[in-house]
Every structure is written in structure tokens, then in C-alpha cells.
Short mmCIF file of the C-alpha atoms (twelve columns), coordinates in Angstrom:
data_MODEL
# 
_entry.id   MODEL 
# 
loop_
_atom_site.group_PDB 
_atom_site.id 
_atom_site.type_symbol 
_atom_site.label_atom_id 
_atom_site.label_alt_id 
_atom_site.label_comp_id 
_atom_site.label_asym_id 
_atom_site.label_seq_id 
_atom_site.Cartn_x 
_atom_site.Cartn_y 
_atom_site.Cartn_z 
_atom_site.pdbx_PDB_model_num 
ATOM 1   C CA . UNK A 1   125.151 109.297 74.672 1 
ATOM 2   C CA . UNK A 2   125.086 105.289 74.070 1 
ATOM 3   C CA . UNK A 3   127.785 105.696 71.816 1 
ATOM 4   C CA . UNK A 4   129.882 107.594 74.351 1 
ATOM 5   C CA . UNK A 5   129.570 105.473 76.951 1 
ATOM 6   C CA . UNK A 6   129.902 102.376 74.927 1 
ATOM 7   C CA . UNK A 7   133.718 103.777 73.940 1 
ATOM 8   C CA . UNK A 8   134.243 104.888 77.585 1 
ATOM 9   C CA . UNK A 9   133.441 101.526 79.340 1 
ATOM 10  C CA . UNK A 10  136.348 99.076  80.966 1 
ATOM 11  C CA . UNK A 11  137.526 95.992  79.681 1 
ATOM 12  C CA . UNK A 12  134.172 93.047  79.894 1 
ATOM 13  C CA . UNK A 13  132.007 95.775  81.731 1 
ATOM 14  C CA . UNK A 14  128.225 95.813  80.716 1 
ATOM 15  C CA . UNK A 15  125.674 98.413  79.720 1 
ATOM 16  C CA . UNK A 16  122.146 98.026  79.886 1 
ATOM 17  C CA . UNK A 17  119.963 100.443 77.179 1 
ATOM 18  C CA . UNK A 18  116.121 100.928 77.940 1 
ATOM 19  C CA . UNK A 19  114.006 102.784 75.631 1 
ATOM 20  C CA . UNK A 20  114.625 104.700 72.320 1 
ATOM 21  C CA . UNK A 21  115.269 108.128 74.353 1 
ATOM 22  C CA . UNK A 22  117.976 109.093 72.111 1 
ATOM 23  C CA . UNK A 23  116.672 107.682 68.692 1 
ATOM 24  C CA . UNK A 24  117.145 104.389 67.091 1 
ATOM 25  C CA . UNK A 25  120.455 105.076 65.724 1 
ATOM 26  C CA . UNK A 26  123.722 104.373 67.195 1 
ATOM 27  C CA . UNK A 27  126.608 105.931 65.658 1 
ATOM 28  C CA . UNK A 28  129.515 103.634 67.117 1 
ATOM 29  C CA . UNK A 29  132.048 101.625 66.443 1 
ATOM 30  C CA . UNK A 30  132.672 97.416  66.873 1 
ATOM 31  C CA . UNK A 31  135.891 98.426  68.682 1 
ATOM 32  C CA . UNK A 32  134.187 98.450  72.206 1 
ATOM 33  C CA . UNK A 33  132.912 94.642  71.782 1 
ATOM 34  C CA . UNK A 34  135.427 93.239  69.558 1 
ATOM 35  C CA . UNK A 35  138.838 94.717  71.673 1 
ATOM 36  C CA . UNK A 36  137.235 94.988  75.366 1 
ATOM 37  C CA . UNK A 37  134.541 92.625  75.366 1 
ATOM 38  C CA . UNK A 38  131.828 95.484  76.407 1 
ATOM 39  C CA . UNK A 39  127.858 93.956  76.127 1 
ATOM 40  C CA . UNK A 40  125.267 95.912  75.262 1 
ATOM 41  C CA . UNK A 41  122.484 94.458  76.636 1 
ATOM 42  C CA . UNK A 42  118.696 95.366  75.720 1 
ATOM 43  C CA . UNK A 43  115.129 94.432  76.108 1 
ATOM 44  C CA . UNK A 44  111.998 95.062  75.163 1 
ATOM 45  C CA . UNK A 45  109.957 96.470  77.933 1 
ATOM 46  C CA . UNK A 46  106.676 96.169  76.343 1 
ATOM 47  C CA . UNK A 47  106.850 92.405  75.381 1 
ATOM 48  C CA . UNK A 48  108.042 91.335  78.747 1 
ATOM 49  C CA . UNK A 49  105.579 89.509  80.689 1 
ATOM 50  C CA . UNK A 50  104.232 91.656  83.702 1 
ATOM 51  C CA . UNK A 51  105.723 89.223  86.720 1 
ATOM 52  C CA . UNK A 52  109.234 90.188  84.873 1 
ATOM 53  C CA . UNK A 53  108.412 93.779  84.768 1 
ATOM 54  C CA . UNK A 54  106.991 93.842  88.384 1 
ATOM 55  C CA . UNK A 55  110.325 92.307  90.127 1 
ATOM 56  C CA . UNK A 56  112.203 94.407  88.153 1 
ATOM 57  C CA . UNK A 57  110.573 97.703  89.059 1 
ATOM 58  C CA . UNK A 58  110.115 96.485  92.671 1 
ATOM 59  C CA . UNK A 59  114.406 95.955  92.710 1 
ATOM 60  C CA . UNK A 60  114.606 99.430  91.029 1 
ATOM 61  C CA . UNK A 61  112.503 100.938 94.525 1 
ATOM 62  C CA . UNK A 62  114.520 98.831  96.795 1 
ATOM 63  C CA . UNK A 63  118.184 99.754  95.612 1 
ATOM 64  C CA . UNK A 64  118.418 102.601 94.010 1 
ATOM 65  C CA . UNK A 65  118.884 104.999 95.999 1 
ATOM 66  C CA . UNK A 66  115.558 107.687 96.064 1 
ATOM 67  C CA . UNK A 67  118.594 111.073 96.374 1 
ATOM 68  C CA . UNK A 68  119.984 109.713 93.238 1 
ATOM 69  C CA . UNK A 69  116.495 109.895 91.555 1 
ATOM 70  C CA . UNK A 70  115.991 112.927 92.625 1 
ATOM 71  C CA . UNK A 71  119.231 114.410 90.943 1 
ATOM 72  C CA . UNK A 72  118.555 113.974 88.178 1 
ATOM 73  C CA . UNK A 73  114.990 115.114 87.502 1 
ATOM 74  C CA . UNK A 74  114.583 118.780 86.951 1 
ATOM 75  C CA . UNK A 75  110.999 120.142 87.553 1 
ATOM 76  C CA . UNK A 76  109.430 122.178 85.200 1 
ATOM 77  C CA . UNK A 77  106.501 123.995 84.492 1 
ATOM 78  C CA . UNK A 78  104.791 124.853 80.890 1 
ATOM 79  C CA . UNK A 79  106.149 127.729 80.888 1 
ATOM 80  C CA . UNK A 80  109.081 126.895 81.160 1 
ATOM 81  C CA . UNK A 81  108.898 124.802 77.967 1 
ATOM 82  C CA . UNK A 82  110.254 127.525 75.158 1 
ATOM 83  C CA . UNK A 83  113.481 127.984 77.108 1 
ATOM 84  C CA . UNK A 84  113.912 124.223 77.840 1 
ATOM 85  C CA . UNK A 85  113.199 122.841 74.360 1 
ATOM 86  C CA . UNK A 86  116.425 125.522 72.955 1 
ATOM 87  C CA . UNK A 87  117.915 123.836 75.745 1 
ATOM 88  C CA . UNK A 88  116.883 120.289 75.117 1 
ATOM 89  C CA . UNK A 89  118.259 120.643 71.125 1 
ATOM 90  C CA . UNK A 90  121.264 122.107 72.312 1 
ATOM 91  C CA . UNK A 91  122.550 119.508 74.331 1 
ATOM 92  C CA . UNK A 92  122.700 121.046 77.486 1 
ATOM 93  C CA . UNK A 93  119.297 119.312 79.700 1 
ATOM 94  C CA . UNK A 94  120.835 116.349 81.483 1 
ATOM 95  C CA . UNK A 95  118.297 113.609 83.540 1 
ATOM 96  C CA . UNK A 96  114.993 113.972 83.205 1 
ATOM 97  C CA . UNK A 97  112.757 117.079 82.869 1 
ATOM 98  C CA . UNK A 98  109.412 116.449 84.483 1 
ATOM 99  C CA . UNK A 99  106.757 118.923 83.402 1 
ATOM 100 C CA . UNK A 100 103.218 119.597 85.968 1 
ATOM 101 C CA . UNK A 101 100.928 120.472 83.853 1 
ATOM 102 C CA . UNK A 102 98.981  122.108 87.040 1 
ATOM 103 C CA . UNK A 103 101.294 124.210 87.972 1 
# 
């Protein structure tokens, strides 16, 4: 998905990467950065000091927008887990799946 949207980006546009979700490999091209400036840009979540990671979660409640959010996680419940891993490997889950364990 990186890769995609990497290739599909506008001339000096930006894209921010969180989290391994996808896997730690990134099968791209230099094109993006080296003909339309794109940026990749990165950090490690874990490393940065809490203050960091508190303004930045507190700006992630404030403007993004909570109907946005909610499109794209899909609730699930365990047993619903067979037919969403086939799902999962074949490409077809988009967002987030979010599983209660209670239900």
C-alpha cells in the first residue's frame, strides 16, 4: 500500500508512515523522490518522548474528524475471525478490523 501511494502522490507532496502494518519491506522505486520530490517521512513511536506523543495524539482527537474514524473500522467478533483472516490474505479488508473479544 506504501508503495502505491508513494507512486500516486503529486509533485513535493508528503507522506507520513506509522508502524510496520504492512511489513518492513517496501517494494518501490526512487522515481517518486528523485523526479517529484515526494518525502517519506517516519518516526519511531516508541522512542519518542511521552510530551511528543501526548500533543500529537491530543491533535489527532481535535482534527480528525470522529465519522472518518469510524469508516474505516469494521467491528468484528471471534467468530467472525475464519472468514476475515481469508479475507485479510486476500487483500480485500480495508481500515481497521476491531475484534470484542466479549461479544
Amino acid at each position: 500500500m506504501l508503495a502505491r501511494v508513494l507512486g500516486q502522490m503529486k509533485y513535493g507532496a508528503s507522506v507520513s508512515a506509522v508502524g510496520l502494518a504492512g511489513g518492513p519491506q517496501l517494494p518501490a522505486t526512487v522515481i517518486p523522490f528523485l523526479l517529484r520530490g515526494v518525502n517519506l517521512l517516519g518516526i519511531d513511536s516508541v522512542m519518542q518522548p511521552y510530551d511528543n506523543r501526548l500533543r500529537a495524539w491530543q491533535r489527532v482527537a481535535r482534527d480528525l474528524p470522529m465519522d472518518k474514524l469510524e469508516a474505516m473500522v469494521q467491528p468484528a467478533t471471534l467468530a467472525d475471525l475464519p472468514r476475515l483472516g481469508a479475507e485479510i490474505l486476500e487483500g480485500q479488508v480495508k481500515g481497521r478490523v476491531v475484534v470484542d473479544v466479549n461479544a
